[in-house]
Structures are given as C-alpha cells and as structure tokens.
C-alpha positions in Angstrom: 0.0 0.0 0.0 2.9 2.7 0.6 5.6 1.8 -1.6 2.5 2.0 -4.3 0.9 5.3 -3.3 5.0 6.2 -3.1 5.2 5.2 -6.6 2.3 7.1 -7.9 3.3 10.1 -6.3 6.5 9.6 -7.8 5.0 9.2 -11.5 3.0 12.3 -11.2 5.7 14.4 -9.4 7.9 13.5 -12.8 5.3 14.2 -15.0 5.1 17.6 -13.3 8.7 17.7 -13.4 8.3 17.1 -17.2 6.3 19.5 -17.7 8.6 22.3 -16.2 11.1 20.8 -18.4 9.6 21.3 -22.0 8.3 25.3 -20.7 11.6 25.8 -19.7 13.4 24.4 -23.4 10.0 26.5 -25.0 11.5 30.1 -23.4 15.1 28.6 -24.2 13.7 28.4 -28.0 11.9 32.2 -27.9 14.8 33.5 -26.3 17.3 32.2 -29.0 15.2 33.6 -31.4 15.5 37.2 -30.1 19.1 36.5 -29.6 19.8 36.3 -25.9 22.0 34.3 -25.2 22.2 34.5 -21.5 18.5 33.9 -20.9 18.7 31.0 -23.5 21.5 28.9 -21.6 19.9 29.6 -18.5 16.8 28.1 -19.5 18.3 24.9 -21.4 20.5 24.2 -18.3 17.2 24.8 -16.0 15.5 22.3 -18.4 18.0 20.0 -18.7 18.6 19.1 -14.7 14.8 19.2 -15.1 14.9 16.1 -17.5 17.4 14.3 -15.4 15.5 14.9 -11.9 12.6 13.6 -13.9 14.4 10.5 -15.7 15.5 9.6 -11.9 11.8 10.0 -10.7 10.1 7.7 -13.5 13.1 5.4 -13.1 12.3 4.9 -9.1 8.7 4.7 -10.2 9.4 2.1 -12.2 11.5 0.2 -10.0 9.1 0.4 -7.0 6.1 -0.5 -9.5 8.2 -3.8 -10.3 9.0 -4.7 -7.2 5.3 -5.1 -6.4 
C-alpha cells in the first residue's frame, strides 16, 4: 500500500517535473530567437537538470512498481 501510493506520487511528481522541463526548453527556444544568449542557456541548463531529476523520478517509479 505505501511503496504503491509512493510510486504514484512519484509518477505524477515526474510528470510535473516534465512539464517544467519542455516550458523551460519553449523560453530557451523564444529566447534564442531574439538572440539572448544568457537567458537562453539559463533556460536549457534549468531544463535539462529538469529532464534528469525527472528520468531519476520515473526510473524509481518504475522500480518500485516492479518490485510489487
């Protein structure tokens, strides 16, 4: 019963954590249109830590989901 709640809260968490992700690679994109690049690698470094915190989530997830 816990380690599944603890893997669904994990799942959506990630999904959350996903979703951060791709906004933060979408104002990486419009700011490297309007050529700033400061604001652009801030935002692709912000979204990239975000898609390896959420990798690691849906991983755990996974592995808790299995071990069930």
């Amino acid at each position: 019963m816990i380690m599944e709640l603890l893997s669904n809260i994990l799942f959506f968490s990630a999904s959350g954590v996903l979703l951060f992700a791709v906004l933060n690679f979408e104002l990486g994109l419009k700011a490297m249109k309007k050529d700033e690049k400061e604001k652009m690698s801030r935002h692709n470094r912000r979204g990239l830590k975000a898609i390896a915190l959420c990798s690691v989530m849906f991983t755990v997830s996974l592995l808790i989901a299995f071990l069930l």
